[in-house]
C-alpha positions as CSV (number, residue, x, y, z in Angstrom):
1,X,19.8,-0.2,35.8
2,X,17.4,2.5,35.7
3,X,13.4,0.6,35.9
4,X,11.2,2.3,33.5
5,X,7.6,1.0,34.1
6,X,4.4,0.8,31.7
7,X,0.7,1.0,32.6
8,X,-1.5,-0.7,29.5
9,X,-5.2,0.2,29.1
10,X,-6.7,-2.7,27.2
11,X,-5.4,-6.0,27.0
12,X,-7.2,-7.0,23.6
13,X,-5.1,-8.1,20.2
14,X,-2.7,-5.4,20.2
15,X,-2.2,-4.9,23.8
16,X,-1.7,-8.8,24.7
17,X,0.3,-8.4,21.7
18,X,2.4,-5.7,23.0
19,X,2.8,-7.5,26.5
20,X,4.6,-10.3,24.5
21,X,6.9,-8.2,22.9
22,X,8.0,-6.7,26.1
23,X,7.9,-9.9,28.1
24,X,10.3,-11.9,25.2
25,X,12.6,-9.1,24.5
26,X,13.3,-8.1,27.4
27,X,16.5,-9.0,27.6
28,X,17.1,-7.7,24.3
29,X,15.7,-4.2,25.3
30,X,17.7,-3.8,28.1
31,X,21.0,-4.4,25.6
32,X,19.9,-1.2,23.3
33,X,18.6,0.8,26.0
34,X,20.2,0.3,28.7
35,X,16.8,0.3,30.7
36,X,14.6,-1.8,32.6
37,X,10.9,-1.7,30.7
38,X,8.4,-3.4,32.2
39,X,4.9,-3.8,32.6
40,X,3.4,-3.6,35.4
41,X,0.0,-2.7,35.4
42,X,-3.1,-3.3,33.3
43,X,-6.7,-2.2,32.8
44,X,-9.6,-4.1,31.3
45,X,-13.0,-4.5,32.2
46,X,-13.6,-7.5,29.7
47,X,-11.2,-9.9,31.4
48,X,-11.1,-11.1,35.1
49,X,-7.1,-12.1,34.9
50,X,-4.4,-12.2,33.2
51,X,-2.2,-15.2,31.2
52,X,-0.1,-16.9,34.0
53,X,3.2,-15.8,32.4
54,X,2.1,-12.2,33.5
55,X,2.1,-12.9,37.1
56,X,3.7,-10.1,38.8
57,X,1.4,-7.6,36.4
58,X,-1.5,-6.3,38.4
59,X,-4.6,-6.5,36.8
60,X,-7.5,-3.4,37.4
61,X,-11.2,-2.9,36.3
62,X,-10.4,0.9,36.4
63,X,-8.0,3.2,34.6
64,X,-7.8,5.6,37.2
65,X,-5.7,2.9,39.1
66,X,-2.4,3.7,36.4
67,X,-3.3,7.6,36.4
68,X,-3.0,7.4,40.0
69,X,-0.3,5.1,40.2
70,X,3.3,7.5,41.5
71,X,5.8,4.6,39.9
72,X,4.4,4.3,36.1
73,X,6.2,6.5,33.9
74,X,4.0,5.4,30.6
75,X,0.2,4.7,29.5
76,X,-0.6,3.0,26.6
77,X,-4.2,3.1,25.0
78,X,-5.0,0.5,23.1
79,X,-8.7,0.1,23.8
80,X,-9.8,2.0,20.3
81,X,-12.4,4.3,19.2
82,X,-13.0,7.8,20.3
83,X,-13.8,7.7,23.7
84,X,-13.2,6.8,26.9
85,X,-10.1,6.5,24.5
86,X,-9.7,10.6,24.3
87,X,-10.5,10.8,27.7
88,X,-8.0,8.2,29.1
89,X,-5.5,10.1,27.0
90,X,-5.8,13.4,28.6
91,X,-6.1,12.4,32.0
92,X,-2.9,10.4,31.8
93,X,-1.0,13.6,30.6
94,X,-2.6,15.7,33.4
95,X,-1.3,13.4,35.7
96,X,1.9,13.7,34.1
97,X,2.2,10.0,32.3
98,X,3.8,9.9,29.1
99,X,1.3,8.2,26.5
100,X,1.5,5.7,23.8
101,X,-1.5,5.1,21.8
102,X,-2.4,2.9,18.1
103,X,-5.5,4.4,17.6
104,X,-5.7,6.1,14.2
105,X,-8.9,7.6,14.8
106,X,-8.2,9.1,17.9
107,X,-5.2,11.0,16.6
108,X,-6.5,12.0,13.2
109,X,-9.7,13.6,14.3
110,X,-8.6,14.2,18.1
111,X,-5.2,14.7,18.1
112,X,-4.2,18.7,18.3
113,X,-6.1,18.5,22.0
114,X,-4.1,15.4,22.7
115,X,-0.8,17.1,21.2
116,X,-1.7,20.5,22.8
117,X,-2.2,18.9,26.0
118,X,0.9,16.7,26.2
119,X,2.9,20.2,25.0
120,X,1.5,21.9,28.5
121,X,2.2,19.4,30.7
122,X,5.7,18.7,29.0
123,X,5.1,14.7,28.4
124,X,5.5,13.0,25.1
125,X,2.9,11.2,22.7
126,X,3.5,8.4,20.5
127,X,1.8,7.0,18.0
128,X,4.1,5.3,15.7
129,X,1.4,2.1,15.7
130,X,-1.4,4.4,14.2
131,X,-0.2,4.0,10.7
132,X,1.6,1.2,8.8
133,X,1.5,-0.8,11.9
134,X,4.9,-2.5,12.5
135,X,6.5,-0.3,9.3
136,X,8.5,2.4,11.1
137,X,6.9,5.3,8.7
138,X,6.0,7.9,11.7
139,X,10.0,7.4,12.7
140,X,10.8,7.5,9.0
141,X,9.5,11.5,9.0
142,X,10.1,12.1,12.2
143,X,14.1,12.0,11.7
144,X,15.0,9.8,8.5
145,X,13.2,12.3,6.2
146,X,13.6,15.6,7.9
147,X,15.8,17.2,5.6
148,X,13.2,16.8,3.0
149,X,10.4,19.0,1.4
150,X,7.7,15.8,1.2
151,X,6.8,16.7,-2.6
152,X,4.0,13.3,-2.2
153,X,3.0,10.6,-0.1
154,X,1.2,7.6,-2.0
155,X,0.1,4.5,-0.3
156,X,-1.7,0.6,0.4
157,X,-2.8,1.7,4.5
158,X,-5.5,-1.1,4.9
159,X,-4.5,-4.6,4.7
160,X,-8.1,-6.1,4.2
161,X,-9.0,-3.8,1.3
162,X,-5.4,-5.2,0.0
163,X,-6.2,-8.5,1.1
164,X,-9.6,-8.5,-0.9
165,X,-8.1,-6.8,-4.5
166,X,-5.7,-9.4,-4.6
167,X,-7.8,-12.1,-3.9
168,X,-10.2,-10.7,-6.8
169,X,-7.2,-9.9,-9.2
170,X,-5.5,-13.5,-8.7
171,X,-8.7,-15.6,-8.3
172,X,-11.2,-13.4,-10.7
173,X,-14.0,-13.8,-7.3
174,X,-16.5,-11.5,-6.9
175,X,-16.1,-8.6,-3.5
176,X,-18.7,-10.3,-1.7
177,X,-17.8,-13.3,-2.1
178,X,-13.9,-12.5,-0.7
179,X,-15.1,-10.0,1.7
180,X,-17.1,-13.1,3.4
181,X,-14.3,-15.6,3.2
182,X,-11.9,-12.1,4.5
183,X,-14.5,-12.1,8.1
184,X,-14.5,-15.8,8.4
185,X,-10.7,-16.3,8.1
186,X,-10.6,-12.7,10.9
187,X,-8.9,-10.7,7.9
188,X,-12.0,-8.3,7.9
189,X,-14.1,-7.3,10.7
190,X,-17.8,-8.0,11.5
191,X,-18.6,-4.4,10.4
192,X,-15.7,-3.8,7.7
193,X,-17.2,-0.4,6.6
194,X,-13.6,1.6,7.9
195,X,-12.2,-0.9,6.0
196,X,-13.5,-1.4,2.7
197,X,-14.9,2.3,2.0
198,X,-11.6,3.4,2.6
199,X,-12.1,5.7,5.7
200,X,-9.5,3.8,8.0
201,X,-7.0,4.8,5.1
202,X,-7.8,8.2,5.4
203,X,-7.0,8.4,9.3
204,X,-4.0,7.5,8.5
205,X,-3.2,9.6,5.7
206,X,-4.4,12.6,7.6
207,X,-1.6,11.7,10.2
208,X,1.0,11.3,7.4
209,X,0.1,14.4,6.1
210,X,0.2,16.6,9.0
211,X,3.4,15.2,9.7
212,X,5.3,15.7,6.3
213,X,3.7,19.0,5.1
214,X,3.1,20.9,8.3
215,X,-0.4,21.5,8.3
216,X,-3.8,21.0,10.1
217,X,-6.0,18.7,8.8
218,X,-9.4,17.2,9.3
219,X,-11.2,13.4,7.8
220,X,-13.5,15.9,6.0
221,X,-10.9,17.6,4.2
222,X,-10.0,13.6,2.9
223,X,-12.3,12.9,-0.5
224,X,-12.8,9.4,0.5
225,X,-14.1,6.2,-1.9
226,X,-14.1,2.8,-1.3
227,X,-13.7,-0.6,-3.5
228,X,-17.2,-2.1,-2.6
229,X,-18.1,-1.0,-6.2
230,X,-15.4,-3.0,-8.1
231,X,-16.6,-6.0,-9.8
232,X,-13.9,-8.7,-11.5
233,X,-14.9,-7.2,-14.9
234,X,-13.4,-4.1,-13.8
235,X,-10.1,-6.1,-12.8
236,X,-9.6,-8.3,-16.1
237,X,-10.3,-4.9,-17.9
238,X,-7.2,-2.8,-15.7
239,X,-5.1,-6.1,-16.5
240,X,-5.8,-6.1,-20.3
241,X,-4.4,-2.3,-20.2
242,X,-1.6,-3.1,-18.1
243,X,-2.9,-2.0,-14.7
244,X,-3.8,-3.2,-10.9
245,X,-6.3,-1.9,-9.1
246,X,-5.3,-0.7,-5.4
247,X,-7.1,1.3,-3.2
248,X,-4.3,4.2,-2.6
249,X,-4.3,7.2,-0.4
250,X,-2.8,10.0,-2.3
251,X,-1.3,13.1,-1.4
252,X,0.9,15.9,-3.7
253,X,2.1,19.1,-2.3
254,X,1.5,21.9,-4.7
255,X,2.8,24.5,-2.2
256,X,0.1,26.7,-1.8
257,X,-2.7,23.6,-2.0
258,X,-3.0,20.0,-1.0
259,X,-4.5,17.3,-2.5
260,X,-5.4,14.3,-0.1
261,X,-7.7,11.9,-1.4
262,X,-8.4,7.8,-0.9
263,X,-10.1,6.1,-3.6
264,X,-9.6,3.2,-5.9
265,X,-6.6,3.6,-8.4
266,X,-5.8,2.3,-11.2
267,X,-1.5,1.5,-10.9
268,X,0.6,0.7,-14.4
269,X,1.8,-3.1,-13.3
270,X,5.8,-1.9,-13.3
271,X,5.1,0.5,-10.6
272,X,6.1,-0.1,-7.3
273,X,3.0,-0.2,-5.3
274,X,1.6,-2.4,-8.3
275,X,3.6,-5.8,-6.7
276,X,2.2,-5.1,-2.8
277,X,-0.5,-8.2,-2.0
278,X,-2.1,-9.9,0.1
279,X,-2.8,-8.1,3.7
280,X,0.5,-6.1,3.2
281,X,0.6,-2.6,3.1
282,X,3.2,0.2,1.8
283,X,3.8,4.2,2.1
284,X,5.5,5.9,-1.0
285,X,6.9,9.2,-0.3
286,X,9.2,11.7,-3.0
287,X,11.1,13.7,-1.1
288,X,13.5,16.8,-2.8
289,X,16.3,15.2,-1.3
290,X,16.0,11.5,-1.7
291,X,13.2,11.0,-4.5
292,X,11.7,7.9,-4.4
293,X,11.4,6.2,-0.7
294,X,9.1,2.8,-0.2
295,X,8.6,1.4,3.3
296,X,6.8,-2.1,2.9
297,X,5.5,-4.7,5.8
298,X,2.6,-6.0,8.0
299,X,0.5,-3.3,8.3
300,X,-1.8,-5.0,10.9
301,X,-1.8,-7.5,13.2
302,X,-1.2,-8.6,17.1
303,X,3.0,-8.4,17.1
304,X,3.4,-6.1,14.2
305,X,1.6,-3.3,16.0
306,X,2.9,-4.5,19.6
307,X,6.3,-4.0,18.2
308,X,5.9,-0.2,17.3
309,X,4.1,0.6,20.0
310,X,7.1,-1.1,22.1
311,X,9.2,1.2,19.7
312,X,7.6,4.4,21.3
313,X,8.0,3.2,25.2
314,X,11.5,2.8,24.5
315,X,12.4,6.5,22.3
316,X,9.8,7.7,25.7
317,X,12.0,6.0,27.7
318,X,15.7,6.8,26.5
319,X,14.3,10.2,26.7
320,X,13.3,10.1,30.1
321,X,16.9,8.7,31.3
322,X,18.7,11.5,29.2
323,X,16.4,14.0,30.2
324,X,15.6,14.9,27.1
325,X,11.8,14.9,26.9
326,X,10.2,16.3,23.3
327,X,13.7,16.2,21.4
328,X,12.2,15.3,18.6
329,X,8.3,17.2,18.3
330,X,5.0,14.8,18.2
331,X,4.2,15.8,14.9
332,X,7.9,16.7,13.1
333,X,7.4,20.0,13.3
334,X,7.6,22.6,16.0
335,X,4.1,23.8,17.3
336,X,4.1,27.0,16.1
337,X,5.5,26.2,12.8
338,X,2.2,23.7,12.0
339,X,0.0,26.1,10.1
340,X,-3.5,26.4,8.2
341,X,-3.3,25.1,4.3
342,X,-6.1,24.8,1.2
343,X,-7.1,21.6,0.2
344,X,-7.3,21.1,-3.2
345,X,-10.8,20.8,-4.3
346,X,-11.4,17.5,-5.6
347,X,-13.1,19.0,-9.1
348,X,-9.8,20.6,-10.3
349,X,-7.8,17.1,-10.3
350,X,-6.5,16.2,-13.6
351,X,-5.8,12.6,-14.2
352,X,-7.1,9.5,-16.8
353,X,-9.6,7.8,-15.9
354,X,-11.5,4.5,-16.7
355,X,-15.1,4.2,-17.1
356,X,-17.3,1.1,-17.3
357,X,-20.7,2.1,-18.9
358,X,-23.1,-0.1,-18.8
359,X,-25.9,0.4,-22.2
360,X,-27.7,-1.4,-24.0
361,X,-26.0,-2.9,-27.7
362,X,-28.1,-0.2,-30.0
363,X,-26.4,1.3,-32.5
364,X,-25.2,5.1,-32.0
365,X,-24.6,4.5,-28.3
366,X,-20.9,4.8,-28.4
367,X,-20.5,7.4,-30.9
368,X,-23.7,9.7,-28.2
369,X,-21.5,8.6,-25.8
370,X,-18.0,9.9,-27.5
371,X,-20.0,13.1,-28.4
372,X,-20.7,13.8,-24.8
373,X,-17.1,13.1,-23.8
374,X,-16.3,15.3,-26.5
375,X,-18.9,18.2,-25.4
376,X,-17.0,18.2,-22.0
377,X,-13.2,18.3,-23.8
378,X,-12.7,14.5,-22.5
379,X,-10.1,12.8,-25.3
380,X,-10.9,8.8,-25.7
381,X,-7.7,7.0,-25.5
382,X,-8.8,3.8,-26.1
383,X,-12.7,1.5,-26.0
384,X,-13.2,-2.5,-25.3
385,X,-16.8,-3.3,-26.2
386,X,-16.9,-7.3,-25.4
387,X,-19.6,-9.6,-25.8
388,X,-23.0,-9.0,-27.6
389,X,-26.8,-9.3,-25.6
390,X,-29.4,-9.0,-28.1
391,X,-31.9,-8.2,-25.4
392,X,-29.5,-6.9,-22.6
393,X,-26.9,-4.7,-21.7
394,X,-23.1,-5.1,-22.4
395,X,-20.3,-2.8,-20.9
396,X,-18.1,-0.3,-22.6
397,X,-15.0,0.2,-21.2
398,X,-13.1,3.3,-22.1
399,X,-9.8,4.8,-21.1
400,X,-9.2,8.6,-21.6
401,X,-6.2,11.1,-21.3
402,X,-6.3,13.4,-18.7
403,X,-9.1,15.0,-17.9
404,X,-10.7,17.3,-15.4
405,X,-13.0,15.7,-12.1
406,X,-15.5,18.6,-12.9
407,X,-15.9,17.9,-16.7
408,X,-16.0,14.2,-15.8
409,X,-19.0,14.8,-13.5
410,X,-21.3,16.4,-15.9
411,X,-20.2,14.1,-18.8
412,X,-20.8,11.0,-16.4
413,X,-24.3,12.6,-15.6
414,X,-25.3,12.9,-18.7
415,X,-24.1,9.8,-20.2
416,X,-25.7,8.0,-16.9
417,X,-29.2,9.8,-17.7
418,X,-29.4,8.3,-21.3
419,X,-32.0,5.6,-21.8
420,X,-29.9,3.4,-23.0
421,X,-27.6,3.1,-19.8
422,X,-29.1,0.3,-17.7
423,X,-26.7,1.4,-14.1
424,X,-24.1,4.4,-12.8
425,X,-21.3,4.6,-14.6
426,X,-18.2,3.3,-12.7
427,X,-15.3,5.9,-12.4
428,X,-11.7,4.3,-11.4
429,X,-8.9,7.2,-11.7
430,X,-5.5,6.3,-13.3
431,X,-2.4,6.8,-11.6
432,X,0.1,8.5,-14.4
433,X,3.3,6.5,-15.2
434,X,6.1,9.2,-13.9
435,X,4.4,9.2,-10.8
C-alpha cells in the first residue's frame, strides 16, 4: 500500500485536532483510499513534545525541517494569521510540497500568490477548512455545483456571532453581557473583533465568491457591519414583525455586478436560515440548475475543522497515486477563466429596512420624521411607538418598503441631526421573503 506522508505546522486546536482524526481513522482511510496517510512530522515552537500516542511523529522547532524533508508529500498550515503563515505556504510549494491550509485570512487576502504559485510549481492547495469548517461547502462548488450559474450565496459563517443572537433572541440578554459569558465558556475569543464586526465572515464569503462567480476579489470590496450595535429591543421588535436577526453574508450575481456585503439582517422566521442557532453555521446558494441548496453544521471547532482539512490530504493524496494532480482547479475555475468584475456599490441596494429612532415623546416628531422619509421617496410600512417618558426619550420603530441605501443615508442624517433625537439611528436591512 502506497505511504502518503503529512508534515503539520502548528499543533494548536485544529492541528492537534487534525492529528486525531488521522490517528483514529486510520484504518478507515486506508478502506476509501486505498493509501497509507500518516503524519509524520510536526512544527511548533510553543510546545517542547508531543502527546504520547504520537510517538513515532517527530517533533521540530523549525519549519524548514518538513520543507526540507524528501519523504513528505503534504504541509499543512494551521498556525493562522498572515504571516510566517504566507511565507510557510510558498516555501512549501517551491519545494514542491503539496499544501493544506484553514486559514481564511490567508486565502482571502493572499491567496492569488498562493494559487499562482502552487499553478507554477504544479502542486495542489486546499482549503476546504477555511470556510464552514467541517461543512463540505468548498467541495460542494468545486464538483457538486459545477453545472450551475451561482445566481446567490447567503449565509450564518461565524459561529460566535450566531452563538451570541441566539442567546439574546431566546434569553432577551443584553450583547455584552452574552459576549462575556461567550469568552468565558471559549465560544468567543479574548479579542472577538473578527468575530463580532463581522470581518471573519467576510473572509470567507470572499472565498465563496471567487469560487462560484469567477472573479477576483478583495476584503475591501466586502461592505462589512457587525452586531455589537444590536440591543434586545431591537430583537423583541424583529420578533413582533415576524423576523430573526442573523448576521448574514450576502452575495447576488447580477451578471455584469456583484453585490457582497456582511451585515446584520433581518430574516422572515419561515425562512430557512431563520431556524440555524446556537454556534452552528449554514451557506445558502440558488443555483439555475438546482435552486435552492442549504449545507448546515459545526462551523468551528477542534474535529470539525480537523476533518476537512483531513478531507483535502486525502483528494491531495488520491491524486497523487492516480497521477492526476490539479483535476479539479483550486478555485473551480480554470486560471485564465477567473476574471475582473464590478462590485455593486453599496448605495444602489434596494431592500426594507428597520430603523430604531431614538427621540424624545414631543408631539410632531413622527409626523417630521415621516416627512423626511417622505422627502427622500422612503414609503412607511408599518410604526411601534411603546412606552411614554415624560422627561426622556422613547424609541420608534418603523419598517419601510424598499428603499434605496443612498436615500436612506441622507434621510437617516437628517432625521439623526434633529434635536429631538437623543442617539444614531439604528439601520437593520430586511431580507425580502422570495429570497
Amino acid at each position: 500500500m502506497k505511504e502518503i506522508k503529512v508534515g503539520l505546522i502548528g499543533f494548536g486546536t485544529v492541528g492537534s485536532g487534525l492529528a486525531e482524526v488521522l490517528l483514529t481513522q486510520q484504518k478507515r482511510l486506508e478502506k476509501r483510499s486505498g493509501l497509507s496517510i500518516r503524519l509524520t512530522k510536526v512544527a511548533d515552537i510553543a510546545i517542547s513534545e508531543l502527546p504520547p500516542r504520537f510517538a513515532d511523529v517527530t517533533l521540530t522547532r523549525d519549519a524548514k525541517d518538513l520543507f526540507s524533508d524528501p519523504d513528505i508529500d503534504i504541509i499543512v498550515e494551521l498556525i493562522g494569521g498572515i504571516e510566517p503563515a504566507k511565507t510557510f505556504m510558498l516555501q512549501a510549494i517551491e519545494s514542491g510540497k503539496h499544501v493544506v491550509t484553514a486559514n481564511k485570512a490567508l486565502i482571502s487576502q493572499e491567496g492569488w500568490d498562493i494559487f499562482s504559485a502552487a499553478a507554477k510549481k504544479g502542486v495542489e492547495v486546499g482549503f476546504e477548512a477555511s470556510v464552514g469548517g467541517g461543512i463540505p461547502v468548498i467541495k460542494a462548488l468545486k464538483e457538486g455545483l459545477v453545472a450551475n450559474k451561482i445566481l446567490s450565496i447567503m449565509g450564518i459563517m461565524n459561529g460566535t456571532a450566531n452563538y451570541i443572537l441566539t442567546r439574546m433572541t431566546d434569553e432577551g440578554a443584553a450583547f455584552v453581557e452574552v459576549l462575556k459569558d461567550a469568552q468565558e465558556k471559549g465560544y468567543a475569543e479574548a479579542d472577538p473583533t473578527y468575530d463580532i464586526e463581522g470581518i471573519d465572515t467576510a473572509h470567507k464569503l470572499a472565498i465563496l465568491i471567487s469560487m462560484s462567480y469567477g472573479m477576483r476579489i478583495s476584503l475591501e470590496d466586502i461592505s462589512i457591519e457587525g452586531i455589537s450595535r444590536l440591543e434586545p429591543i431591537d430583537i423583541q421588535f424583529a420578533r413582533e414583525f415576524g423576523y430573526k436577526i442573523k448576521l448574514l453574508a450576502i452575495s447576488r450575481n447580477h451578471d455584469d455586478h456583484i453585490e457582497a456585503r456582511v451585515h446584520p439582517t433581518m430574516v422572515p422566521e419561515n425562512h430557512l436560515l431563520a431556524s440555524i442557532n446556537g454556534a452552528y453555521n449554514a451557506i445558502h446558494f440558488t443555483g439555475d440548475m438546482v435552486e435552492n441548496v442549504l449545507l448546515y453544521g459545526q462551523g468551528a471547532g477542534m474535529m470539525p475543522t480537523g476533518s476537512a482539512v483531513a478531507a483535502d490530504i486525502v483528494d491531495i493524496a488520491r491524486n497523487i497515486q492516480s497521477g492526476s494532480i490539479n483535476r479539479v482547479p483550486d478555485l473551480s475555475y480554470l486560471p485564465d477563466q477567473i476574471i475582473d468584475r464590478q462590485i455593486t456599490p453599496m448605495e444602489e441596494l434596494f431592500c426594507p429596512y428597520y430603523f430604531r429612532i431614538t427621540a424624545m415623546d414631543k408631539p410632531g416628531v413622527l409626523s417630521t420624521v415621516s416627512g423626511i422619509l417622505s422627502k427622500y421617496g422612503i414609503s412607511i410600512e408599518s410604526v411601534i411607538q411603546k412606552g411614554r417618558k415624560e422627561s426622556g426619550p422613547v424609541p420608534i420603530v418603523i419598517r419601510t418598503h424598499r428603499a434605496q441605501e443612498s436615500a436612506v443615508e441622507k434621510a437617516l442624517a437628517e432625521i439623526d441631526a434633529l434635536e429631538v433625537v437623543a442617539s444614531e439611528t439604528v439601520k437593520i436591512r430586511i431580507l425580502e421573503d422570495q429570497e
